[in-house]
C-alpha positions, -999 to +999 in steps of 0.1 A: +707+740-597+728+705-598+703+680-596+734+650-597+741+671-560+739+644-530+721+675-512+694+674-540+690+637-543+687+632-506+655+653-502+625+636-500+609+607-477+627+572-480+605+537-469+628+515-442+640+483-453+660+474-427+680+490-392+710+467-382+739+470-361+770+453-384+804+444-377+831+440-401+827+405-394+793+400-409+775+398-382+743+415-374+722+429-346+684+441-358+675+462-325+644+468-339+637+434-354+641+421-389+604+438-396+609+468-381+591+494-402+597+534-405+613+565-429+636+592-426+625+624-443+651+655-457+633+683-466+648+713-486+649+735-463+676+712-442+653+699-418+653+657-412+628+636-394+637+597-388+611+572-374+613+535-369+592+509-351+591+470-342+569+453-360+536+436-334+538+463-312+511+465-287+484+492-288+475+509-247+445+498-229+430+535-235+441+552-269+456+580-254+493+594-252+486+582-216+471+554-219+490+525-209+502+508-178+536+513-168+544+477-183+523+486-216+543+520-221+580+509-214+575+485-242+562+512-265+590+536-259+615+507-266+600+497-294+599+528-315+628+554-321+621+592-333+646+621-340+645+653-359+663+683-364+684+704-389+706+682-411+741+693-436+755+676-462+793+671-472+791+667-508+827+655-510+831+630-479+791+617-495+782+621-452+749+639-439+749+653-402+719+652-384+715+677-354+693+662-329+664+689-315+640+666-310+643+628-298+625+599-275+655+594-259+666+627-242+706+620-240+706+623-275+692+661-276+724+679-287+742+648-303+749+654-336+743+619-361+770+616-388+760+589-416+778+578-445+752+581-475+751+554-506+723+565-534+720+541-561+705+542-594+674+522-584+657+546-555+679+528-529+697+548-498+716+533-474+731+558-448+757+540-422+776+553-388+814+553-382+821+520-360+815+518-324+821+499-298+792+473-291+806+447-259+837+438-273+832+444-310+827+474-329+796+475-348+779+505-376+746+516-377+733+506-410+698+518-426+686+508-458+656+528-474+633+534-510+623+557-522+584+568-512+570+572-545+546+612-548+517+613-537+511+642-551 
């Protein structure tokens, strides 16, 4: 087994930093907020999990799925983003595709995610989108993660 693969050094659960939306202008969106909070997991079996969440968010009246008033649970649903499904990764173009099974929002079931992946040597990932069109301006989806240290 090639442990320098990018398959290999992808696997395991990576700590948000940050979520922005960046142009090639330098400017920056943070849809979640500049503390928003959350991971993205690979396991080896090619199987990917991503979670992220605003920081402050609001707990329901009654803790319960159902719980909250209307008001109470729009703001929870827009202030936390969940995916998972199968993933693949092109060694040489250094991408991972994300096939997404599972998601909050349901016009993404079907879509398949394709990031650009940057390891370096200090536990850092950053995985990044082609460029879309944001208003006017095309923007990239840009995460930036650590490494989770074992806890086991």
């Amino acid at each position: 087994m090639d442990h320098d693969l990018l398959s290999r050094r992808l696997v395991g659960t990576w700590l948000l930093e940050s979520f922005s939306l960046d142009s090639d202008a330098g400017t920056q969106i943070f849809p979640m907020g500049r503390a928003a909070s959350g991971y993205v997991s690979y396991s080896d079996d090619g199987w990917m999990s991503f979670q992220v969440s605003a920081s402050g968010r609001q707990p329901y009246d009654v803790p319960m799925q159902d719980g909250g008033s209307t008001e109470q649970t729009v703001a929870a649903a827009r202030s936390f983003l969940a995916y998972a499904g199968p993933y693949t990764v092109d060694e040489v173009q250094s991408t991972v595709s994300q096939q997404v099974e599972q998601c909050l929002v349901p016009n993404w079931v079907g879509d398949l995610h394709v990031r650009h992946v940057t390891l370096d040597g200090a536990g850092g990932l950053v995985l990044a989108s082609d460029p879309f069109p944001i208003g006017p301006t095309p923007h990239r989806v840009v995460l930036r993660f650590q490494a989770r240290p074992a806890t086991r």
